[in-house]
Structures are given as C-alpha cells and as structure tokens.
N, C-alpha and C positions, 0 to 999 in steps of 0.2 A: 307579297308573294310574287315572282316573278316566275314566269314563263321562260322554256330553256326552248320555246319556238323563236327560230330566226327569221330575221325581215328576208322572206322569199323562199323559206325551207316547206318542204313537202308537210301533208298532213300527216303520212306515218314516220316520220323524223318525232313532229310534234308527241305522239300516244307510244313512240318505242321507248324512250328514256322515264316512260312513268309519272313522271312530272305533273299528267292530270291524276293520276288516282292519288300522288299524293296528297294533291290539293281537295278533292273528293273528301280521302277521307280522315284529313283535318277538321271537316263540318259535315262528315257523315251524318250524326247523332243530330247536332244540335239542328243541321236542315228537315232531316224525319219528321223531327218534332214540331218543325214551324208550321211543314204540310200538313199532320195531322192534326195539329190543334186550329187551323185555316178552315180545314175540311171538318169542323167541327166532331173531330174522334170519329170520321168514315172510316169503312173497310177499303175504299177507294186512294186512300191514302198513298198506300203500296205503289199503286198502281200508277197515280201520280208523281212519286217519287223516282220510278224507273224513266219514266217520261222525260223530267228535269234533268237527271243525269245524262239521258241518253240523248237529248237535244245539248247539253255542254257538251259533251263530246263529239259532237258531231260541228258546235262552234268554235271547239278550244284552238283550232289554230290560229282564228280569228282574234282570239282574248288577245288586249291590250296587256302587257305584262307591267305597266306604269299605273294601272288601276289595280282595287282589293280585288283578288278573286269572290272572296266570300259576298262581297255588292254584287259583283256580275255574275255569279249563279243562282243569290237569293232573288235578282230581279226576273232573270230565265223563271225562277219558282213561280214568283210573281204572277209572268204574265199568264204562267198551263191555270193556277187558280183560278184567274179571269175566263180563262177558255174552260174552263170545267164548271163553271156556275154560266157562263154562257149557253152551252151546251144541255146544261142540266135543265134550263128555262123553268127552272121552277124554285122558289125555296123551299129549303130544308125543314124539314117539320124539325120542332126543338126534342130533342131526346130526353128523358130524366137523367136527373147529373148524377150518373154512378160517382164514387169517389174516386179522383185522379189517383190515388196509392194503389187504386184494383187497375188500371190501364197500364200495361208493360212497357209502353214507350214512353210514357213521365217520370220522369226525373224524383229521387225524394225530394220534398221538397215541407214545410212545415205546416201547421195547420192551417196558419192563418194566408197563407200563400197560395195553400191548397183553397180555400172558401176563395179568394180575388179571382183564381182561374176556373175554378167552377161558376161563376159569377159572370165571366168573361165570356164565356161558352156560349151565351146570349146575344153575345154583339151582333149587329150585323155583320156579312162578312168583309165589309171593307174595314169598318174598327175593327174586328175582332183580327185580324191581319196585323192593322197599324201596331194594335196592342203587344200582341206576342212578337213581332219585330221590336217594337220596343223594349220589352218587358223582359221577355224569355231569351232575347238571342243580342240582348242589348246593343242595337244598331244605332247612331245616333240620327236626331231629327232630320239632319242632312244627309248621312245614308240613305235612310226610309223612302227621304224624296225622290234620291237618285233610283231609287229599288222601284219603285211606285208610281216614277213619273210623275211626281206630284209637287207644286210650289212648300216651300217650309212652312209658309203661315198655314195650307194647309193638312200638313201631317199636322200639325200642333193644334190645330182646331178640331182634325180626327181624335189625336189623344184625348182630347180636353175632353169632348163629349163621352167618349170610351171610359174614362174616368169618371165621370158623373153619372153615365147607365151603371157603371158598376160599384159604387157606390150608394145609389140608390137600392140597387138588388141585392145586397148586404143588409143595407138597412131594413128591410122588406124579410125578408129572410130571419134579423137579427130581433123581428116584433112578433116572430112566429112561436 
C-alpha cells in the first residue's frame, strides 16, 4: 500500500486526500479483532482500538510508504497492548469461555475453530498475541517479528508453545 505523503509534504496534505482511512479501513475489522481477542474479549478493547488509530494518525506522515501499512499499524497495536498490561500491573483473571458465535466482533467461524480459539483465550498474553497474529489475521513468522520486535526463532518458539498449551487444553476439555 503506498502512501500519497511526499518526501517533505505537510501533515494535513498527508490526512486531506484520505489515503489513511483508506488504509484504516481496509484492516478495520480484522485489527478489532486482533485487539480484542489480545485483550482477551475486554470491554476495553474499544477503547484500545481508538488509541491505535489515533496514534497512526497522528504518525501516518511519518509511514514509510515502501513498507506494508498493515505491519506498521499492527505493530503501533502491538506496542498500546504492551502499555495496557503495563499499566493494568496485574493479570487478568481468566473469564469462563462464553462461546465465540455469542461475541459480535468474531467472525463465523466453524466448530472446531471455534474450540482452538476458546482454547487460545488461555494463553498468556504474549502467545495468545503471537497466536491470533498468526492465526486469525495470518501475518507471517517474519511479519510478527517485525510487529513484536521479536527474533524469528522466537515468534516460532512463541507459536510452538502456544500450540501445545492449546492443544493440551483441547485435550483436557475433550476428557471432560
């Protein structure tokens, strides 16, 4: 996606031709979703999400138009997570897993997709992150890194365990 900001153009140059909200909201939906299933189905979710947009707009002059926009605002997403579990200094107590088809901002999705991300809901929140980046908004191992700040061996060592708590917690669940 390129940026219609020029090397040396004003910041309302950059937001009058639109060019961020159309980039916006090309990954409207699918960013929601990655904040809310991050924020493990909070009501703060929202609240987050206005956050992230409203800090890219306030960088988009700044955006590299030679990188994916959807890297550089999932990583903006990134870091408000990190400052909102910072900030939060506490973890989340685990909620009981209503069923993701009763939550409005999930996607259909089928049953057995539906049990992996009820399953997933459990991660810590740095897997459960890596997860739904991988998973749900299917970013590859070397986006995630770039999104996370994180070497590839370990997004892939995040997956790997993320995949084994959650298969574990299927299996647990599937002896019930």
């Amino acid at each position: 996606m390129a940026s219609s900001m020029k090397k040396g153009g004003s910041e309302a140059e950059a937001r009058e031709d639109g060019s961020f909200w159309e980039h916006v909201a090309t990954l409207d939906k699918k960013l929601f979703n990655f904040l809310h299933r991050s924020l493990n189905f909070s009501e703060d979710s929202s609240d987050l999400y206005q956050e992230v947009v409203l800090r890219a707009w306030k960088y988009f002059p700044c955006f590299d138009a030679r990188r994916s926009f959807s890297s550089w605002i999932f990583a903006i997403a990134h870091n408000e997570i990190k400052k909102y579990f910072n900030q939060r200094k506490e973890n989340l107590a685990v909620i009981p897993l209503p069923l993701l088809k009763n939550d409005p901002a999930a996607p259909a999705v089928d049953p057995d997709v539906e049990l992996v991300y009820g399953a997933a809901r459990l991660l810590p929140p740095r897997q459960r992150e890596v997860f739904f980046l991988f998973y749900a908004n299917r970013f590859s191992v070397a986006e995630i890194a770039a999104i996370c700040s994180l070497s590839r061996g370990n997004v892939k060592f995040i997956l790997n365990r993320g995949r084994e708590a959650v298969r574990r917690a299927l299996e647990v669940s599937h002896e019930k």
